[in-house]
N, C-alpha and C positions, 0 to 999 in steps of 0.2 A: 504494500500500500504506500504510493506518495504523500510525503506531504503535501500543505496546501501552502502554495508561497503568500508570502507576508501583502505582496504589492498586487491586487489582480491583473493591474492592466498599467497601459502608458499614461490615461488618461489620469489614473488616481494617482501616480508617482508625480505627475508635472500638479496635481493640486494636491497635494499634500507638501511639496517644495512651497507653491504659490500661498496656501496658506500659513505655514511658517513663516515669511518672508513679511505677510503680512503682518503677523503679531510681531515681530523683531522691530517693526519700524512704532506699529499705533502701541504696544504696549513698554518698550524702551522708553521712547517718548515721556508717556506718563507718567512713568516711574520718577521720573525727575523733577515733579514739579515743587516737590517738596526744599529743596537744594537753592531754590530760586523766590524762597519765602525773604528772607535779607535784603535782596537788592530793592524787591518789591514792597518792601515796608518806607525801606528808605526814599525811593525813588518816584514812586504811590499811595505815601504814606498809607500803607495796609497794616490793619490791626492783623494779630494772631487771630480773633473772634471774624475777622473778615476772610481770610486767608481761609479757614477752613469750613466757612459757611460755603465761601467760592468753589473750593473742592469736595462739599458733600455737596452740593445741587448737582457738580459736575458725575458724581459718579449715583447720582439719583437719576440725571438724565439717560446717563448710561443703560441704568437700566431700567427706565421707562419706554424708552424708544428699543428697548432688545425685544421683545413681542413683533412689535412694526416691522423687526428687519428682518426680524423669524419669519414672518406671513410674507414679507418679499422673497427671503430663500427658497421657502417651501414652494409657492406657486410659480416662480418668478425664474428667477435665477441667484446664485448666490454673489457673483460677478457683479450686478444691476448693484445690492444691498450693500457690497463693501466700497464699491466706485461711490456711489452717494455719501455714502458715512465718511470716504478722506473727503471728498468737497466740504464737507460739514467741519471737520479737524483743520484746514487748512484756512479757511473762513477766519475759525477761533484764534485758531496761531497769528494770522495776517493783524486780526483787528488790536489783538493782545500787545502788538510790539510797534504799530503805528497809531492805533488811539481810534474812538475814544475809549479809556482804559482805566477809569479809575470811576468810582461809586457803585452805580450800577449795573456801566457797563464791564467795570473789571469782575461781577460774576456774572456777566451775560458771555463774555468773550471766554475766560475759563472755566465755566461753570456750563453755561447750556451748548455751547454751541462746538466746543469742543466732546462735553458728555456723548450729545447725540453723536460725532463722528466716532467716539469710543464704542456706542451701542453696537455700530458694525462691522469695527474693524478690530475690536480687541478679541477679546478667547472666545467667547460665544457661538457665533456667527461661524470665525471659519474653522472651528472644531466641529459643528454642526454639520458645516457641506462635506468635512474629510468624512464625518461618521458614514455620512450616503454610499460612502466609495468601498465601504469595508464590512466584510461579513461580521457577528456576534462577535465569533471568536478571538479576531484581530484586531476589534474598534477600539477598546481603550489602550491596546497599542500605541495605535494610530495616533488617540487625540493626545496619550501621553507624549508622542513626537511632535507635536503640534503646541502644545505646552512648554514643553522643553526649552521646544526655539522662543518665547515669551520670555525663559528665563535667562537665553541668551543675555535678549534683549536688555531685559535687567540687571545684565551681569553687567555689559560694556558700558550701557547710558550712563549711568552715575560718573564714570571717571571718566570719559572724554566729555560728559556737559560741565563736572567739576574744573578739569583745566580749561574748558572753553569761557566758564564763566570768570575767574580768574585773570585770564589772558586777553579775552578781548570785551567781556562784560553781557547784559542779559539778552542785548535786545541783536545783535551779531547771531549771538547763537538761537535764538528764533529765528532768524533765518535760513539758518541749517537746517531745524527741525524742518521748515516747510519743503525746502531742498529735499525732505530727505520725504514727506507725505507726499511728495511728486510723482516719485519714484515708485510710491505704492499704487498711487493711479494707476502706473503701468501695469505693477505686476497683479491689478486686481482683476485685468482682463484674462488672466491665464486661469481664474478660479473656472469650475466646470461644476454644476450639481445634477447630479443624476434625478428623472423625472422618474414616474414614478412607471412601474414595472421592468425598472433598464437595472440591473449587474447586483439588487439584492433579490431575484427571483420573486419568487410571492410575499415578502415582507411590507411593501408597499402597496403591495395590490387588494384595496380594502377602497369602500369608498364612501367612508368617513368625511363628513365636510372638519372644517375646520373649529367650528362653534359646538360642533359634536366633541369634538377629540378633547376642548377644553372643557367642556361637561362631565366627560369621562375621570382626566385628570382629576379635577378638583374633588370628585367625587370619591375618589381613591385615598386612602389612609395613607397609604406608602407615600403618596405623591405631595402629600401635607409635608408629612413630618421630614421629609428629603429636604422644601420648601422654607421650612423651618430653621435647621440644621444650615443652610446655606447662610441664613441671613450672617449667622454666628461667622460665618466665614468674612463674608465685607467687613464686619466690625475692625475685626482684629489686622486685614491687609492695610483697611485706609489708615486707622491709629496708627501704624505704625509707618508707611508710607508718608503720611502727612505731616505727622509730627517727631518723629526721632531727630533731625537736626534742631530742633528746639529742646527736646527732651537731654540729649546727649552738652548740648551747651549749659542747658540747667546743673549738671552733673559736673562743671570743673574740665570736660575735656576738650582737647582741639576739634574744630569742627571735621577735619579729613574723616574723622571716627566715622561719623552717620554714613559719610558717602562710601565708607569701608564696608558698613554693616549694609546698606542698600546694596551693596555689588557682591558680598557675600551670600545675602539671600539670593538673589538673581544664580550665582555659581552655584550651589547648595539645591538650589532649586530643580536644575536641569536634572541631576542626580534623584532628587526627590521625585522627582511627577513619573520620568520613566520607572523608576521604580514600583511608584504607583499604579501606571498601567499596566505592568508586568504583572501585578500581583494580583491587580482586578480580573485576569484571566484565571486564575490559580484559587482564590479564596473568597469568601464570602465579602460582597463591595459595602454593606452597609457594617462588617465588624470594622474591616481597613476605614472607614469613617470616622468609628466614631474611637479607635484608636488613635489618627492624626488629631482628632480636635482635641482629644483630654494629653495627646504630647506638647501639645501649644500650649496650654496652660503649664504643662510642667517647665515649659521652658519660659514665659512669662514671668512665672513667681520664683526661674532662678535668676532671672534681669534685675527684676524691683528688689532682691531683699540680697543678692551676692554684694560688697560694696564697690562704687563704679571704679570702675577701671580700663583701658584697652583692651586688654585680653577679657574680661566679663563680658564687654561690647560684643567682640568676637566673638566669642563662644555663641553668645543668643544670635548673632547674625547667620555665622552656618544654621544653627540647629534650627531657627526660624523658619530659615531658607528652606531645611529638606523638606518643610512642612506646608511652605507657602501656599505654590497651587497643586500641591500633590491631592486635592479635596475633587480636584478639578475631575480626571477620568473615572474614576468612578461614580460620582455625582451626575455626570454624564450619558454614562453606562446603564447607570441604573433607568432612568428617564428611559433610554432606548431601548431597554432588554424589558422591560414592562410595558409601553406603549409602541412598540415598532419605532420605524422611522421616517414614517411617511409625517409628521406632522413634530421631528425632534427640534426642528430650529424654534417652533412657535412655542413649545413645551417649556422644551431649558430655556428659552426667552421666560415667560414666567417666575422661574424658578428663579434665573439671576435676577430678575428684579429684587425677587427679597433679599438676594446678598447685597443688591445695591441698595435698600432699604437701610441696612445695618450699615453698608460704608459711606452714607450721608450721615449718619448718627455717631460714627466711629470719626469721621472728618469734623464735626462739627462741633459735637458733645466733648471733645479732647481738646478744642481752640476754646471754647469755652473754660471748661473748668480749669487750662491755664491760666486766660485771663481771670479770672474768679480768685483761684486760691495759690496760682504760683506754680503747678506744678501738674503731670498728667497724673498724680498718685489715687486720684479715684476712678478715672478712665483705665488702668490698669489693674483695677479690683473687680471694676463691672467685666476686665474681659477674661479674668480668670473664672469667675461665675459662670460665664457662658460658653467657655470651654466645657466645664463639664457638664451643664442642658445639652450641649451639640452632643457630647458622648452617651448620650442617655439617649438622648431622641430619635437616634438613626435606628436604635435598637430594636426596635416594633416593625420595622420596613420589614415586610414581606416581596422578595427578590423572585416574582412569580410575572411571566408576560401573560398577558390579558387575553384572555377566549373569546372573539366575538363572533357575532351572528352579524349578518351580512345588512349594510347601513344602508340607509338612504342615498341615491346618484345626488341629491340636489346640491350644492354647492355654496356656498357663500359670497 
């Protein structure tokens, strides 16, 4: 008996590259806006309480507008949904470094308009069209490669936007970013999403409208509590995203530290998600869940209470890092191995919403309570508590796909 190869065809090898390429650029990107809280205070006079209201609307847009882009993938194409969403990021980038850019429109420019470009071109979207391309057995593979490359992204952005910012200052290197969402225009013509009865045989061939499949979900326990459990994930990326170069400055150290601990997790990361997808083939995807959330708290509460140092920084940066979006493939998985995949983009669009629920409240609630009381030291409490709800919660998922009797042609 042969195995069955990893890649089926040319067409999923050239979009599973194309979607990689993509998160290297829209999720790199991101990762750095935290780095550029300094100049932007100075320069914009931005409060901390402004800064991370701007980056939880931004990553609220994100994933409000991930449904929208999920109904464009699944019907559509997924090429259409990612080409829209960098005109969206690049919009943001343009108006952010030439104005107008401070009150309301510095969270109009960082916040919505960049969000919505995140909704299509960050993990969601093109992990969703690679899922199309790849049987059960190989999909969280896949999106673990697809991830991976996100954590590239996150490894490099931190240190070439730190000397960029450095060397020639903030608004140069928004220039490059755009430079560089240009590039992703191109390579978002190379996405391809399979319709539906083309390369997963009868997995797609159901004819389920759309408004059905989310009746279906919502109605499903398993699909809750996955929903749930994700939120916990946005909390703890944006808090720590958003604000560890203020966190790490509170603490007596050089500021290099955060942009170490950002490019740590991003390194940490790549390690972490493949891993992840490895093992979502191997073992039960909702224990691997709710083991990664209750390791994040354990690596949480050994940041806040070790006393600070380089090396403690360190340490939480890897250990963070293998954890980061390692939530990602089988959060994924699960959604697809339960509901098919004829309707996963609009699904897991849902679902990230509520991670992106949690990372407007992890972005906001943490610029807050520094301004308030000095420090992120109860933003830090609230996310070890929801470390261990997330490792509880997954725990009732029932990892069973769905039996149906044959749906209505009508359509939405």
């Amino acid at each position: 008996m042969t195995s069955e190869k990893f890649i089926p065809n040319k067409t999923a090898l050239i979009t599973l590259i194309a979607a990689s390429l993509v998160v290297i650029i829209s999720l790199g990107i991101r990762q750095t806006f935290g780095l550029f809280f300094f100049d932007f205070e100075i320069d914009l006079g931005c409060t901390q309480t402004e800064f991370g209201f701007a980056m939880g609307i931004q990553l609220f847009f994100w994933g409000l507008f991930g449904p929208l882009f999920g109904l464009i993938t699944d019907k559509f194409s997924g090429r259409v949904a990612v080409f829209i969403g960098f005109l969206f990021y690049l919009s943001g980038i343009y108006f952010l470094n030439y104005g107008p850019n401070t009150g309301f429109w510095f969270t109009f420019d960082l916040g919505i308009l960049i969000g919505i470009g995140l909704a299509a071109t960050a993990i969601s979207i093109p992990i969703s069209i690679v899922s199309k391309h790849f049987p059960l057995n190989k999909r969280t593979i896949a999106i673990g490669v697809v991830t991976a490359a996100g954590s590239f992204g996150y490894f490099v952005s931190p240190i070439y936007t730190r000397f960029l910012l450095l060397e020639f200052g903030w608004n140069p290197t928004l220039l490059i970013f755009g430079a560089m969402i240009l590039a992703g225009l191109v390579v978002s013509l190379f996405l391809s999403t399979p319709m539906t009865g083309t390369g997963l045989k009868k997995e797609n061939e159901n004819n389920q409208t759309a408004m059905q499949a989310l009746k279906e979900a919502f109605s499903n326990k398993s699909y809750n509590y996955l929903t749930l459990g994700f939120f916990v994930c946005g909390w703890h990326i944006a808090l720590v995203a958003t604000h560890i170069p203020m966190h790490i400055r509170d603490k007596g150290l050089e500021d290099w530290t955060a942009t170490a601990i950002l490019a740590l997790i991003g390194l940490f990361n790549i390690f972490g998600t493949l891993t992840s997808g490895y093992l979502s083939t191997r073992i039960s995807k909702k224990k691997l869940l709710s083991a990664i959330y209750l390791l994040r708290g354990v690596s949480i509460l050994y940041f806040i209470l070790m006393p600070a140092s380089v090396i403690n920084a360190l340490i939480f940066g890897a250990t963070f890092g293998y954890l980061w979006l390692s939530t990602v493939p089988p959060t994924s998985g699960i959604v697809s191995h339960i509901f098919g995949t004829k309707y996963v983009s609009l699904l897991y669009g849902f679902v990230f919403l509520s991670h992106q629920v949690g990372s407007f409240l992890g972005a906001y609630l943490g610029g807050l309570f520094h301004d308030l009381y000095g420090s992120l030291d109860y933003a830090w409490y609230i996310s070890i508590a929801l470390s261990l709800f997330a490792g509880l919660i997954h725990l009732p998922i029932k990892e069973i796909a769905i039996e149906r009797k044959q749906l209505a042609t009508s359509e939405i």
